[in-house]
N, C-alpha and C positions, 0 to 999 in steps of 0.2 A: 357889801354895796346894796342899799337898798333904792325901789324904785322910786321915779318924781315924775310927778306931768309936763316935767320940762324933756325930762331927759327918759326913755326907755328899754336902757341899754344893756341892765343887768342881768345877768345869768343865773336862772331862778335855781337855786337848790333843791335837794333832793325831799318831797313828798315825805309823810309819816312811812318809817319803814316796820313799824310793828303791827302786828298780825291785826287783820280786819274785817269782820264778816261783811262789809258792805261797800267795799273799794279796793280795785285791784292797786298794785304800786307798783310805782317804776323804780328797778333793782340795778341802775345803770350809776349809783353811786359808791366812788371810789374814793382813795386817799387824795386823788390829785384834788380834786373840788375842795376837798374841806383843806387841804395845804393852803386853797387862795387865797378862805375867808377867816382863817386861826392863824398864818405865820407860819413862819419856820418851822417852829419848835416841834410842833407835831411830829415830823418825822423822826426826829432824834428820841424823843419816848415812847416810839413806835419801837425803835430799836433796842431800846431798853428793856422793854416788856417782853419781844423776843429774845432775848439774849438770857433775862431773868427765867423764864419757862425754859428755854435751852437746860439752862442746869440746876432744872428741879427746884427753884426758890419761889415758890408762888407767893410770898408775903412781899416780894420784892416786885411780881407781877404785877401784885396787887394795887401795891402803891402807884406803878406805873401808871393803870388805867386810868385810876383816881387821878393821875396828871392830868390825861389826855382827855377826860370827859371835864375837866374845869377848864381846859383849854376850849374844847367843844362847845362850851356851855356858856360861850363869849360871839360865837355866831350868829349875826341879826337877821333874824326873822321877820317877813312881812305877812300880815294879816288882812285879808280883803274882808268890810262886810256889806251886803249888798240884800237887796232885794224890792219890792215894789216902792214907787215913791208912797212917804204917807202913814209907811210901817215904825218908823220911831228908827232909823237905823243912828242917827244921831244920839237920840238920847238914850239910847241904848248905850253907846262907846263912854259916855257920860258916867251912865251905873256903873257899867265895868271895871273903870277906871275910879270906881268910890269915889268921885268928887260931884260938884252940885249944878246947875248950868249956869248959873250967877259968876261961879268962878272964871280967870282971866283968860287962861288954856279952855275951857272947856269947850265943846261942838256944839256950835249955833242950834239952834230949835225954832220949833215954830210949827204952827198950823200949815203955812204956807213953802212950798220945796224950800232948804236953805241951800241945798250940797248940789252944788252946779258943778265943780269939778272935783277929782280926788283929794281929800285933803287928813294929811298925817298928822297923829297921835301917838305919844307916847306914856307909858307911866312905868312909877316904880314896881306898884307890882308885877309887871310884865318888863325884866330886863331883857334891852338889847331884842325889843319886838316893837314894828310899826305897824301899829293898827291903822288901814286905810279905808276911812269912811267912802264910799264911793257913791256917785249920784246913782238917784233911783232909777227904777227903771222906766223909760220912757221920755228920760231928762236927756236924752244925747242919744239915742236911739232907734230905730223904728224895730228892731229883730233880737230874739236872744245871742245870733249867732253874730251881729254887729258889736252889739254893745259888750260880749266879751272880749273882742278884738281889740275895742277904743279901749277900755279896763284893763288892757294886757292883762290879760288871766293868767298867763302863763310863767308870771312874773313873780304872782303869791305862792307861800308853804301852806296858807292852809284856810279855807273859807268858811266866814259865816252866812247864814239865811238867813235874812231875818224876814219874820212874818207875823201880822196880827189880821183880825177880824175874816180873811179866808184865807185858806191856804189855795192860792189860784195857780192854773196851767206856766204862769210866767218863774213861780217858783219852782214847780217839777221841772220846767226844761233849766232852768240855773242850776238844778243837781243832776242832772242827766251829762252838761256840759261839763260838768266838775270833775263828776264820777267819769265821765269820756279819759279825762287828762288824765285818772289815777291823783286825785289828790284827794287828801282827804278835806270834810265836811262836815258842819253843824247844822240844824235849825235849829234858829231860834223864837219862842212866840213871845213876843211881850205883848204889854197892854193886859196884863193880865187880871189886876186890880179892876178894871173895868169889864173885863169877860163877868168876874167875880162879883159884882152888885148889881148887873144889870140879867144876869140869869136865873132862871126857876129852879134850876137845876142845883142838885147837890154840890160841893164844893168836889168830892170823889170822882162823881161823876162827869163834872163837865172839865174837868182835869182828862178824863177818859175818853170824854167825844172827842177830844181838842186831839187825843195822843193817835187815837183809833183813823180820824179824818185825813190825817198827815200823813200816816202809814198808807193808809187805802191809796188815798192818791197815788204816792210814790211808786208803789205796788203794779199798780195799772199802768205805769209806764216803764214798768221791768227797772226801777234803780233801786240796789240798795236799802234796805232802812238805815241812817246814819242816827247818831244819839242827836236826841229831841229833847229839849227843855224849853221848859214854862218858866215863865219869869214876869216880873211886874217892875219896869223898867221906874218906877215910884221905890221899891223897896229891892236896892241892892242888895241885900243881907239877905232875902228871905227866896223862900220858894226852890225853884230850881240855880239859884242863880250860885249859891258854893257849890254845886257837884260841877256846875257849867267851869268854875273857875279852877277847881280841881283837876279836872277834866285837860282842858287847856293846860298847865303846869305839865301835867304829864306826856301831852301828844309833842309838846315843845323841847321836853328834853330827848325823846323819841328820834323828831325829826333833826334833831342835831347832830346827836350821836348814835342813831341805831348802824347807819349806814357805814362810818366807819369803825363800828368796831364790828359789823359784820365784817367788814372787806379783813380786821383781824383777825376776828374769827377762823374764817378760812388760812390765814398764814401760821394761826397757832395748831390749828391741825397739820399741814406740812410740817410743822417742827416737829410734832409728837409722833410724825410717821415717820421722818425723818432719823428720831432716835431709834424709831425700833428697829429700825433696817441694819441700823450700827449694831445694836445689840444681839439682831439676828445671829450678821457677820459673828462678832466673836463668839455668841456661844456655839454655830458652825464650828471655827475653828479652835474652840475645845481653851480659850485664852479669857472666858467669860470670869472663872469665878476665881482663879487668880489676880484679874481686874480690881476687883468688888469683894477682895479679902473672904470670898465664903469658904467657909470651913470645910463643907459638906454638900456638893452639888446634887446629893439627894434629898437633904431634906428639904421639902418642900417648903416646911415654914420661915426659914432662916431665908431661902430666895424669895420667897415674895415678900418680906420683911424690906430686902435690899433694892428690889424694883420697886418699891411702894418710897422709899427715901427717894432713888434715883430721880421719880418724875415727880417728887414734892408732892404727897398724896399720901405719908404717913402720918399716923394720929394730931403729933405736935403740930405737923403746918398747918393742916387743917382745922386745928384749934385755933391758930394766929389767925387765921385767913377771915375764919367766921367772926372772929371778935374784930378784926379789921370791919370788916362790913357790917357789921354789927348784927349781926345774924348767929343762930342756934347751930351748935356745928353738925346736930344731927339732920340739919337741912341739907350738908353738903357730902353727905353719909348715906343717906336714905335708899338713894337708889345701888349704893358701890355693892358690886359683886366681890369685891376685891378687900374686903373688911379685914375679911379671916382667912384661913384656912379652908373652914367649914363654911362658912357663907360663899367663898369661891368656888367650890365645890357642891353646894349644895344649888347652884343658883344654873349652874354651866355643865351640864349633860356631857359633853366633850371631856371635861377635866376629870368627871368622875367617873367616866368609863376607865380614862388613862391608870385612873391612881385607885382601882377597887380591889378588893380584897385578891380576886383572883389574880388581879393584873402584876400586884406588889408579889403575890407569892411565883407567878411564872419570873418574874424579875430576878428573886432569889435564887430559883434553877439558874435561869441563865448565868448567873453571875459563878457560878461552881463550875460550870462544864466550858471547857477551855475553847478555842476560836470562834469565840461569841460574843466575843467583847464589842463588835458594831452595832449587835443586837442590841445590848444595853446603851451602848451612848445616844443609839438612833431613839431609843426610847424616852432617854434622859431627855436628849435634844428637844424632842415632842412636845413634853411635860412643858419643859421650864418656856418654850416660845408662846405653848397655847397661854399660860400665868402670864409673859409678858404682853402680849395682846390683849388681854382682859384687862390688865392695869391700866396700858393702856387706855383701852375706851373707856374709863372708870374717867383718868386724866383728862379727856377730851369733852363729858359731860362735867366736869364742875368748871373748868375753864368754863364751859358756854354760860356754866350756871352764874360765873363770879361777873364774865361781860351784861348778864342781863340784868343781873344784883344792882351793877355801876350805875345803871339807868334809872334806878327808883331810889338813889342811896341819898341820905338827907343832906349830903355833902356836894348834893350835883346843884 
């Protein structure tokens, strides 16, 4: 549902949930929200993906998410852009949207205010986002703290600034309000082509008074620096205006689906503590490697061979996974304590206390001198839970790594 100057009734979704040095976020997004604005189906591929990590098939996880973020990636998004009357906020939406003011769709221009009330934009390059030009400031207003109200602020995912010729106290307090709500924010400077012939100055450099200006201000009134780009609202292709657009692409797929697949996040950890609890239980009661066909419940390589199949984290899947995502599998390797043997081992102070020279040869003794036999399983038990726990969180970071994969994948 997106907002209208008729109707103001929508229920703004959830802010950019990915990490941001310059804006706190509101973390109160759940599955229910995104169920209102994606359908049904979401919950039924939510189930899948748990069910698929239940028993170890991550390639089948995989696919799941890849459901779930193209589902996610169907959620309309509204864009406020605002700031002084005068700054180009029109022909701005114009650049952005690559088309020319002459065109039928395009946003009115002029010397003179055109944008008296909120008025929606769409394009293809931005699916399923309404960009809302919003009147200037001063056009409906006496206060910053009015005229966010009349603009329901609270309505957009995610704001632009726009600014040329000063960057004035009416722009700080519109990022101050923004940065208030936790959402995330751009400036933008256009007019830049005209910055550019009418100054002494270097082209480097008055690029740097422009960046330096912005910042100081902000600064001075304790907000944030939020990403700043230069643009020349004359040449859409040039300047800042592809990182701008870059930029955007990405906070959007962010703000769609960071939030639920954190909220998955967290249930695919309960799954993966959930198995170990079971696995605890049996190797407690001595039924673990009868289970899981092992040969030999001391050697250690053959059990971690077997926990490493069980939570889908041996070589082959992880080979699927990465060619799935189309990523290098030594990405999803990199950090695993749980490679080898010796990289488990060499990585985990704990395991190699358990299993070092001296440890294996007292094990030997005990195993020869009779009503000792606790001794050894209490020891076995030891080994093979601290190996299951390690896989464990081995399992738990590339899950996170495969959810955060999903959000940059060329297929979102």
């Amino acid at each position: 549902m997106k907002p209208s100057h008729n109707s103001w009734e929508a229920e703004p979704l959830l802010p950019n949930m990915a990490e941001t040095p310059y804006t706190p976020l509101n973390s109160s997004f759940g599955f229910a929200a995104s169920y209102q604005t994606t359908g049904c189906d979401l919950p039924k591929v939510s189930r899948t993906v748990e069910k698929a990590l239940n028993e170890g098939k991550l390639l089948d996880m995989v696919y799941g998410i890849k459901e779930m973020v193209a589902i996610l990636s169907q959620t309309p998004l509204n864009i406020a852009l605002t700031g002084d009357s005068g700054n180009g906020l029109s022909s701005f939406i114009n650049a952005l949207r690559i088309i020319g003011h002459e065109e039928d769709d395009s946003a009115p221009t002029g010397v003179v205010r055109t944008t008296q009330t909120p008025a929606e934009y769409s394009s293809p390059h931005f699916p399923n986002v309404v960009l809302w030009d919003l009147p200037g400031l001063g056009a409906t207003a006496q206060t910053i703290e009015s005229y966010s109200e009349e603009m329901k602020f609270k309505l957009y995912n995610l704001f632009i600034i726009i600014a040329s010729e000063q960057f004035s106290s009416n722009h700080v307090n519109l990022a101050k309000i923004i940065q208030r709500m936790g959402k995330r924010f751009y400036i933008v400077w256009t007019k830049l082509d005209r910055d550019l012939s009418q100054c002494v100055l270097s082209e480097i450099r008055l690029l740097q008074s422009i960046q330096e200006n912005i910042q100081q201000s902000l600064q001075k009134e304790r907000v944030n620096i939020p990403p700043i780009f230069l643009v020349s609202n004359l040449d859409p292709l040039l300047h800042d205006f592809p990182k701008l657009r870059d930029m955007l692409h990405k906070d959007l797929s962010n703000i769609r689906c960071c939030g639920p697949l954190n909220a998955l996040s967290g249930i695919c950890e309960k799954i993966i503590d959930d198995k170990v609890a079971c696995l605890k239980e049996r190797i407690d009661n001595g039924c673990w490697g009868n289970s899981f066909c092992v040969g030999d419940n001391d050697d250690m390589g053959e059990c971690l061979k077997v926990f490493r199949l069980e939570f889908g984290v041996d070589d082959e899947s992880l080979q699927q996974v990465a060619q799935s995502m189309g990523r290098v599998v030594q990405e999803y390797k990199v950090d695993m304590k749980s490679q080898t043997l010796h990289t488990l081992r060499r990585r985990d102070w704990k395991l190699r206390l358990m299993t070092c020279v001296f440890m294996n040869a007292l094990f030997q003794i005990l195993k020869c001198l009779p009503g000792l036999r606790c001794c050894i399983l209490c020891s076995r038990r030891m080994k093979l839970k601290r190996m299951l726990l390690l896989v464990s969180q081995d399992t738990k970071t590339i899950v996170k790594k495969i959810l955060k994969d999903s959000i940059s994948s060329p297929q979102i």
